[in-house]
C-alpha positions as CSV (number, residue, x, y, z in Angstrom):
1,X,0.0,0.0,0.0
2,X,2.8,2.3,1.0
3,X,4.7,1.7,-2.6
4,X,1.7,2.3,-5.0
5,X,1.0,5.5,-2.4
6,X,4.6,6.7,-2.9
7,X,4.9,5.6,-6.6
8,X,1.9,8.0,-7.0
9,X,2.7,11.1,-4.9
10,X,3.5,13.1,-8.4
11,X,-0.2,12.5,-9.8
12,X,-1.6,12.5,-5.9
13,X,0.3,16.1,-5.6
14,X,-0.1,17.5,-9.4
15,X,-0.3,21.7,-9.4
16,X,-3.6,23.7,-10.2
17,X,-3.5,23.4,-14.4
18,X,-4.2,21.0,-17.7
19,X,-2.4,17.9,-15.9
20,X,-4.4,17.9,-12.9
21,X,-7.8,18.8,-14.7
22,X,-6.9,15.9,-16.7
23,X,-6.3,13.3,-13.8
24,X,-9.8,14.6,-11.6
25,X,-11.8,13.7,-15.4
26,X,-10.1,10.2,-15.3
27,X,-11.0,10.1,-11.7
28,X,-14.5,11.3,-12.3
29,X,-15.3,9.1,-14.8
30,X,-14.4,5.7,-12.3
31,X,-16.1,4.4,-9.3
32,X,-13.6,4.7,-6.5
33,X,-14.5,1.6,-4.8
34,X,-14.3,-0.5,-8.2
35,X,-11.0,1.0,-8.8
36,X,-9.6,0.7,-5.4
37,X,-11.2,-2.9,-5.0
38,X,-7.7,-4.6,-3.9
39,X,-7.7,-2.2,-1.2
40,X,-10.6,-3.8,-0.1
41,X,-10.5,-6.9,-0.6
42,X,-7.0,-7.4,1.3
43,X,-7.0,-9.1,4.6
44,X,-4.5,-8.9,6.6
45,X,-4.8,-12.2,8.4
46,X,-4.5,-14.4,5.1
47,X,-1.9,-11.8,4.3
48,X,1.5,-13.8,6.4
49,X,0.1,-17.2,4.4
50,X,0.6,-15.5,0.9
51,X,3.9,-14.5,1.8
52,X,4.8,-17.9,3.0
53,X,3.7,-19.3,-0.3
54,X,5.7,-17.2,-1.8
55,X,9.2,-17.7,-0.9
């Protein structure tokens, strides 16, 4: 969570202008909790068996 956050400071943090009007259309035209579904869907106790698998 913390690497796609930091990956996306520079669009998160875009100055007043064409870029940022741009990125809030995108963002308008998507349903936040579709988009953001992994978010949700991650739980943290099956997380520690994933990682396990993958070593």
């Amino acid at each position: 969570m913390q690497d796609v956050s930091h990956a996306r400071s520079h669009v998160n943090h875009l100055p007043d202008g064409p870029e940022q009007q741009a990125r809030d259309k995108s963002f308008a035209d998507a349903d936040p909790l579709v988009a953001n579904g992994w978010i949700y869907a991650y739980d943290p106790e099956d997380a520690p068996a994933q990682t396990a698998d993958t070593r």
